[in-house]
ROFI-449173 format. One record per residue (C-alpha): residue number from 0; residue in one letter; x, y, z. Coordinates in nm, 4 decimals. Layout:
N
     n   res         c1         c2         c3
   NUM     a          X          Y          Z
...
//
This chain:
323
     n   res         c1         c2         c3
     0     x    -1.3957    -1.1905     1.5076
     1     x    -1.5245    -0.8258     1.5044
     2     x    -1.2074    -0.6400     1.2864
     3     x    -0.9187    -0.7065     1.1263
     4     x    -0.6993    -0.4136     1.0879
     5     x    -0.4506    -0.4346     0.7525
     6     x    -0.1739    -0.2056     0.6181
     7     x     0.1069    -0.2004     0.3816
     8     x     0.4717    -0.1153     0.3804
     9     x     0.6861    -0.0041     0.1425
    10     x     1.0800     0.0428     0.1587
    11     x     1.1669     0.3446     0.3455
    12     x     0.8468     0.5238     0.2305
    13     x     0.6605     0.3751     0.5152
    14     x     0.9598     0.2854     0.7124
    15     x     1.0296     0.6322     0.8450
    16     x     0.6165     0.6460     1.0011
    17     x     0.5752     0.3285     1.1987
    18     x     0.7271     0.4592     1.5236
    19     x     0.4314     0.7163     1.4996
    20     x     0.2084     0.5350     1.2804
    21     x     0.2070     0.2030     1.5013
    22     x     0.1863     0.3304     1.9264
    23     x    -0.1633     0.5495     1.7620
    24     x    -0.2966     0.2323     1.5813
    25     x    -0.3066     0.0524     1.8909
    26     x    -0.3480     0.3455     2.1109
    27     x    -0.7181     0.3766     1.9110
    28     x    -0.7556    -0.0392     1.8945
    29     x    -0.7414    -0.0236     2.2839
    30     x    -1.0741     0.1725     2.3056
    31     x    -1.2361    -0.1363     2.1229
    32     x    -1.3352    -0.2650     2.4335
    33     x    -1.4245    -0.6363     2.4451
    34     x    -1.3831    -0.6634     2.0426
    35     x    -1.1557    -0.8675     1.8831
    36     x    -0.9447    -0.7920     1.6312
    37     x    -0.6375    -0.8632     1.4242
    38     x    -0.3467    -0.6604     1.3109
    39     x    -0.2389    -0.7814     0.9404
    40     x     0.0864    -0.6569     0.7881
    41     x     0.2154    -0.7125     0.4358
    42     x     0.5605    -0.5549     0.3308
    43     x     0.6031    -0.4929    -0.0604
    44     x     0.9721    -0.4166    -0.0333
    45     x     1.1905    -0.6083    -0.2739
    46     x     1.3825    -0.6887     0.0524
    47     x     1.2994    -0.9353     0.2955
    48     x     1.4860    -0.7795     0.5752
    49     x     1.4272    -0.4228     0.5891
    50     x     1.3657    -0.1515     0.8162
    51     x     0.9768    -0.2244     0.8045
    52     x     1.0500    -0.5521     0.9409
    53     x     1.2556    -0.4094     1.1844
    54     x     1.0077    -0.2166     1.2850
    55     x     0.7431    -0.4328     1.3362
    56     x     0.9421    -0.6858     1.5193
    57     x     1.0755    -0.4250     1.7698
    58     x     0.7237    -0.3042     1.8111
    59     x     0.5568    -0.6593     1.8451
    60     x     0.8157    -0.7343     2.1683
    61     x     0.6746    -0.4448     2.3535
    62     x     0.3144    -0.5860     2.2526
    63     x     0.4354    -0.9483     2.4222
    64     x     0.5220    -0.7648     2.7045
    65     x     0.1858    -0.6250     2.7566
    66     x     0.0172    -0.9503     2.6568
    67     x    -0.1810    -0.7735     2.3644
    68     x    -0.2336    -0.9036     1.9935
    69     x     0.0841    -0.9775     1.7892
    70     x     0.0815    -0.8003     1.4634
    71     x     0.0888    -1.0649     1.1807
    72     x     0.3709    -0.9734     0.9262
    73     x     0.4144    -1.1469     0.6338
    74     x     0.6178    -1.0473     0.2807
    75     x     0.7469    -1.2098    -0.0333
    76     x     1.0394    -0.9721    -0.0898
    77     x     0.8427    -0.8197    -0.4343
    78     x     0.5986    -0.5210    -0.4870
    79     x     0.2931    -0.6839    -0.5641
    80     x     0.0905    -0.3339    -0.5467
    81     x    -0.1604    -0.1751    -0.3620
    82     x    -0.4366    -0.4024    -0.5016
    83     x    -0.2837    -0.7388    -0.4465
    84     x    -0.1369    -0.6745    -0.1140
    85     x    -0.4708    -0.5889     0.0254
    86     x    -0.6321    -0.8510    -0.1776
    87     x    -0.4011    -1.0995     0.0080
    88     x    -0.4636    -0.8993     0.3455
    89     x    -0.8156    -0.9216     0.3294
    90     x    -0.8247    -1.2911     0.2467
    91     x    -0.6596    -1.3709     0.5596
    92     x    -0.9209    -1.1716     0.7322
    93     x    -1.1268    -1.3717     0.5171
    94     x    -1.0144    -1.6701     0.6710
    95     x    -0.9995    -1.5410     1.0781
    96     x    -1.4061    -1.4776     0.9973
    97     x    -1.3468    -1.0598     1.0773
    98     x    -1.6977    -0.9006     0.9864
    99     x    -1.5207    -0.5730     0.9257
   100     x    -1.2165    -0.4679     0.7448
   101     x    -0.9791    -0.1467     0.7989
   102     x    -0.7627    -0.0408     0.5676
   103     x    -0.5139     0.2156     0.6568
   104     x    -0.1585     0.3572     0.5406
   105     x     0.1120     0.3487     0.7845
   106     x     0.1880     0.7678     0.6695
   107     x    -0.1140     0.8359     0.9104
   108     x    -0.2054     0.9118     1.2738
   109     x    -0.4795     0.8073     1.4737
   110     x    -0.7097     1.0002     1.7602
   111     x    -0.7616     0.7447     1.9947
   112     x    -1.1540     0.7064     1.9336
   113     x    -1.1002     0.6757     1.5404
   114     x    -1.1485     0.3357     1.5121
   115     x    -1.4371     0.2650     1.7378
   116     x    -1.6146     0.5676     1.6127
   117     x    -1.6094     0.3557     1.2437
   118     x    -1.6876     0.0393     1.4250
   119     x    -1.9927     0.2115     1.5729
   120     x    -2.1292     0.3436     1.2400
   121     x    -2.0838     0.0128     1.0686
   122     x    -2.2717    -0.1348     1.4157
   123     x    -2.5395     0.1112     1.3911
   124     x    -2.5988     0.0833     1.0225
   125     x    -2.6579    -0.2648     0.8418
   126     x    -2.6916    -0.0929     0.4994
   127     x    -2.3454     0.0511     0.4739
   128     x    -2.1204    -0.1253     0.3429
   129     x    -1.8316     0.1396     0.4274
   130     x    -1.7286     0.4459     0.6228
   131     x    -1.4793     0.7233     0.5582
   132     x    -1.3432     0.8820     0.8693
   133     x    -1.2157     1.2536     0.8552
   134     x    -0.8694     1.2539     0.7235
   135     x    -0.7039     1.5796     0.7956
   136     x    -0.3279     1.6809     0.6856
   137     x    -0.0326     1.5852     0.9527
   138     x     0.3211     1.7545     0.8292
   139     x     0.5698     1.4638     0.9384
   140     x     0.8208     1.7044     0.8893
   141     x     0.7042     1.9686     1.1239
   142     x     0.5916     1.7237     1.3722
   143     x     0.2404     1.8733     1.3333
   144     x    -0.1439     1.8154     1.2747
   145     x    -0.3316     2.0304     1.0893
   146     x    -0.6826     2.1504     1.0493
   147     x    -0.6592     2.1008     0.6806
   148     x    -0.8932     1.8570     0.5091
   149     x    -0.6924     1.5877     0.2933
   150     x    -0.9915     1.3726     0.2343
   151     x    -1.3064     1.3133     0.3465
   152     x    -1.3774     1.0431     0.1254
   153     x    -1.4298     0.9616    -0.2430
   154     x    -1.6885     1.1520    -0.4668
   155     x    -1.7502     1.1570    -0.8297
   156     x    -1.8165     1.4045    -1.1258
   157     x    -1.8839     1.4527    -1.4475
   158     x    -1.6772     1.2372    -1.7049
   159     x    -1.5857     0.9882    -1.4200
   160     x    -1.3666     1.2317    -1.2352
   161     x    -1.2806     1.1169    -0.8858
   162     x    -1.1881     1.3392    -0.5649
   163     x    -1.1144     1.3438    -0.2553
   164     x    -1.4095     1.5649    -0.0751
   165     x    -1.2713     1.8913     0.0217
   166     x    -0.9332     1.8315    -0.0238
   167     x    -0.6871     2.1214     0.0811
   168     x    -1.0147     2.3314     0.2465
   169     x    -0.9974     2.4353     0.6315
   170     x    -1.1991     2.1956     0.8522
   171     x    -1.5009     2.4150     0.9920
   172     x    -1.7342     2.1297     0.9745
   173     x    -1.8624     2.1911     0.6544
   174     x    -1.9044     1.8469     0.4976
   175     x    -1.9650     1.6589     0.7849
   176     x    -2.3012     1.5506     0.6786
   177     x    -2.2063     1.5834     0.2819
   178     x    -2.2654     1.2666     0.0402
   179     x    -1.9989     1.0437    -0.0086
   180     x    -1.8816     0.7570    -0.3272
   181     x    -1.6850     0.5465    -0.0671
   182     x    -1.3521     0.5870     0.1871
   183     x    -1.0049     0.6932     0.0059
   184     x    -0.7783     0.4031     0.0133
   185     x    -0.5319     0.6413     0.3006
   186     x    -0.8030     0.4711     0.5409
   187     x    -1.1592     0.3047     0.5288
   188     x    -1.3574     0.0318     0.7124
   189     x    -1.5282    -0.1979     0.4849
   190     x    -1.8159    -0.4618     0.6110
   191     x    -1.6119    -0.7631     0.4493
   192     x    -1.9795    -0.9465     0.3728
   193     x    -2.1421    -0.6644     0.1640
   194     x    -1.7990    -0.6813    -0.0717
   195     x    -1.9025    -0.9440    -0.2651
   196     x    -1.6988    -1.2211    -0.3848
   197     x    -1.3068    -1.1926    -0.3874
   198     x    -1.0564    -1.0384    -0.5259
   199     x    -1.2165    -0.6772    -0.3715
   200     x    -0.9563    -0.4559    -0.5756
   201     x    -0.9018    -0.5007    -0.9374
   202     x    -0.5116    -0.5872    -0.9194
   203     x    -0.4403    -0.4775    -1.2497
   204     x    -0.4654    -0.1299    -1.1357
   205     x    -0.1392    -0.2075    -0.9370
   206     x    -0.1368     0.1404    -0.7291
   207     x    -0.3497     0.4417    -0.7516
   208     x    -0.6938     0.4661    -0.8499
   209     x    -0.8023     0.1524    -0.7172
   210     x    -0.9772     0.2983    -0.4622
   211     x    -1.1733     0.4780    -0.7244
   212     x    -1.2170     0.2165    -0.8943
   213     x    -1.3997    -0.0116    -0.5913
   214     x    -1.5948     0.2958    -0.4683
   215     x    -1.7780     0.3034    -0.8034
   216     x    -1.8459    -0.0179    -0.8517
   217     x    -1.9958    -0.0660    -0.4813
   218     x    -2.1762     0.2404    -0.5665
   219     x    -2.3230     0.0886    -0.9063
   220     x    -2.4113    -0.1916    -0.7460
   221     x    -2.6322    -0.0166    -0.4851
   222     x    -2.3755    -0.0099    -0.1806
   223     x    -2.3963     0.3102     0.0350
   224     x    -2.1376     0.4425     0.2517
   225     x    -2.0469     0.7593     0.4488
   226     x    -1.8570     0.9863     0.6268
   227     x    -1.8032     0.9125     1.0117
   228     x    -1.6908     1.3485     1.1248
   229     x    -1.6248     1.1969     1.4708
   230     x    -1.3460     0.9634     1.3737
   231     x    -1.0075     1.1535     1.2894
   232     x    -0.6880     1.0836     1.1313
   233     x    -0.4261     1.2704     1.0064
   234     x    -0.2482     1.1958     0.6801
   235     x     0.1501     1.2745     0.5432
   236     x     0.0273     1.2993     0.1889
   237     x     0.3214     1.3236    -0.0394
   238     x     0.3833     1.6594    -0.2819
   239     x     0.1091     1.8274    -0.1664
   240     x     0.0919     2.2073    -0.2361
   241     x    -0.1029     2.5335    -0.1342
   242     x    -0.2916     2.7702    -0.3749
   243     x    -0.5754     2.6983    -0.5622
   244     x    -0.6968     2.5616    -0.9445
   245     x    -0.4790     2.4585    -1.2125
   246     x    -0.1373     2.6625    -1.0708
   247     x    -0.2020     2.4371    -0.7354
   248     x    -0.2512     2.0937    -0.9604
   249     x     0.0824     2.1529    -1.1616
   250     x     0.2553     2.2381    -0.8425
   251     x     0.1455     1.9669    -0.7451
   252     x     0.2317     1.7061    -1.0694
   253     x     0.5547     1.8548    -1.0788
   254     x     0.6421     1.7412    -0.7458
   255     x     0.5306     1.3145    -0.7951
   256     x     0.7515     1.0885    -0.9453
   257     x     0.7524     0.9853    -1.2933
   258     x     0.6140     0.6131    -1.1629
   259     x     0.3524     0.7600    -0.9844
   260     x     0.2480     0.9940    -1.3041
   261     x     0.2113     0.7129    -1.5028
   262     x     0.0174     0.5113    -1.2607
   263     x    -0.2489     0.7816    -1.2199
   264     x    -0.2250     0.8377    -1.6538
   265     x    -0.2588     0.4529    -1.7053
   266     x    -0.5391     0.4050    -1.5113
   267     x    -0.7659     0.7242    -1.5437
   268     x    -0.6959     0.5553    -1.8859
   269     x    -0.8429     0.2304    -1.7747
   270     x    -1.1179     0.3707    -1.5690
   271     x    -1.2882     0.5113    -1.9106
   272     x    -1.3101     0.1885    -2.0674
   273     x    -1.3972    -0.0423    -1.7837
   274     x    -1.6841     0.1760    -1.7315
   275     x    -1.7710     0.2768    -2.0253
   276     x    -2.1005     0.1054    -2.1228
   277     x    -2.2081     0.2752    -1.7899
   278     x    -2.2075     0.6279    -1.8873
   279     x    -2.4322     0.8471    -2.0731
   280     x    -2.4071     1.0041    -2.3924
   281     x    -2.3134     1.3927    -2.1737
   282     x    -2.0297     1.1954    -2.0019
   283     x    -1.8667     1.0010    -2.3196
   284     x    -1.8880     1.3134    -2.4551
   285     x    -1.6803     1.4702    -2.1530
   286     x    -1.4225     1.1458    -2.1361
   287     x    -1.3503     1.1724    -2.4966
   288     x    -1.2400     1.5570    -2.4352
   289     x    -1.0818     1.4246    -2.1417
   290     x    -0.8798     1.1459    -2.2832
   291     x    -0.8088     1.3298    -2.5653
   292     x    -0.6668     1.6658    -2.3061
   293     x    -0.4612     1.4047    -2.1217
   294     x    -0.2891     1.2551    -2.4903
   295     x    -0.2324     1.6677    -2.5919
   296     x    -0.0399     1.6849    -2.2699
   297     x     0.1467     1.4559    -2.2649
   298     x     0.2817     1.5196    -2.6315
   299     x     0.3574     1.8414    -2.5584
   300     x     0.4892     1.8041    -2.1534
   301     x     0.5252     1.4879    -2.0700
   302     x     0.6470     1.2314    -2.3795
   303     x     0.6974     0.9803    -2.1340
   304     x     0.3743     0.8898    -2.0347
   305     x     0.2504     0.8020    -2.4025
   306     x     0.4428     0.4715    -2.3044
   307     x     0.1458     0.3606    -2.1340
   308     x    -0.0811     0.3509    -2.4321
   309     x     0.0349     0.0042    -2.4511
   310     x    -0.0453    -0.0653    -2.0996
   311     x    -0.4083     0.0758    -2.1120
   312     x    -0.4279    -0.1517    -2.4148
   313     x    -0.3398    -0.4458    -2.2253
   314     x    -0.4242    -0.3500    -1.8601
   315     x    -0.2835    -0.7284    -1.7249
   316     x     0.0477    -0.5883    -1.8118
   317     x     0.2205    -0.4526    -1.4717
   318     x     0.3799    -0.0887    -1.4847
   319     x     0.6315    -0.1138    -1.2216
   320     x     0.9281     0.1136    -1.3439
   321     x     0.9209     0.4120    -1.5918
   322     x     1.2277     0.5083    -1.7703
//
């Protein structure tokens, strides 16, 4: 089998996008002509019946009707995280013998020729082992796609700082043919056999950073991927502001949750560590200003996240609520 397509839902979070999110998927998997694939669904709500189930099942009916794939739902009725899920996900893909992988988040809209564009790249190129497509902004709320970069995949800086390239910049082409670290976990097609040995994501980063933290160590290990221009979706990304520099990133903070907060705290956190031994002396130099920033801040702003020392002291620990 050529691709198996996986995403995750969560509660109401992803609930409220699948009557968008799921006629666009398949919309762009038609223009796979004679490829197979598989759709792969795993729900993390803490409820078995849900409206994500609901959803799917509705959807699926109108797929029997037209004879096409099924999408293959599956849950436990527990969050097991970002990292897990896809873990799980990808094992079944695993197991259907899919040479390439998608990841996507049901928050996101597809142009019809997203998907094959990624296929073609990966076709085209043995030594990738991933491709980013464009992500642009999409307001859910106003119904409307923008022109406003929200990733075009990973890159790194100084004192293992990880962004999303040109995120929050007008689209005008720019960094079409820019370097990349690897895709952002809103979407990216991986070649399942240049991975490596399972589990792909490190689970004990739960949510957030995991990505990141997969990018990097493709990268150390001498994997390549890129950005695809030609293949487009648009991203919801939650508490997302305008302006620029640090006003713009508090903004920004302000408007995530305290679980999410800690998530991103924890494992920056966990990131230095794990890669420590990596770095050179210019970059410990930077992460020890950085950590040390972070643990100033939060004293003085944000008490609640010194919690999490004790989880970035024992990262198998799983931060799933924040009081």
């Amino acid at each position: 089998m050529k691709l198996a397509v996986g995403f995750i839902t969560y509660n109401e979070t992803s609930a409220k996008y699948l009557a968008d999110f799921l006629p666009s998927l398949f919309k762009a998997l038609e223009f796979l002509s004679s490829v197979d694939y598989k759709v792969l669904a795993w729900d993390n709500s803490e409820s078995e019946n849900n409206a994500n189930r609901l959803a799917v099942e509705s959807f699926n009916q109108e797929l029997a009707l037209k004879n096409a794939n099924l999408i293959k739902y599956a849950t436990r009725g527990l969050n097991l995280g970002f990292a897990r899920a896809y873990n799980i996900l990808m094992a079944q893909a695993q197991v259907v013998g899919a040479e390439y992988f998608l990841i996507i988040n049901p928050d996101t809209l597809l142009e019809p020729a997203a998907i094959s564009e990624l296929v073609r790249a990966l076709d085209q190129n043995s030594a990738l082992v991933s491709v980013s497509p464009k992500i642009l902004r999409w307001d859910f709320a106003a119904r409307q796609k923008t022109k406003i970069i929200d990733s075009c995949g990973l890159i790194l800086k100084s004192g293992l700082r990880f962004k999303d390239l040109g995120q929050g910049e007008a689209d005008h082409s720019q960094l079409d043919q820019a370097p990349i670290l690897g895709p952002s976990g809103a979407a990216g097609l991986f070649r399942l056999s240049a991975l490596g040995v399972a589990p792909y994501f490190d689970e004990r980063f739960f949510m957030y950073k995991e990505d990141c933290d997969l990018a990097y160590r493709l990268s150390l290990a001498g994997q390549v991927s890129r950005l695809v221009p030609t293949a487009i979706i648009y991203h919801d990304r939650t508490a997302t502001t305008s302006g620029a520099g640090l006003w713009r990133d508090l903004r920004s903070r302000g408007q995530k949750s305290r679980l999410i907060r800690a998530w991103s705290f924890r494992n920056q956190h966990f990131i230095f560590v794990k890669y420590w031994k990596n770095q050179n002396f210019v970059n410990k130099l930077e992460i020890v200003f950085r950590a040390l920033s972070m643990l100033i801040f939060s004293l003085i702003l944000e008490q609640f996240l010194l919690k999490q020392y004790s989880y970035i002291l024992n990262p198998k620990k799983v931060l799933t609520n924040v009081k």
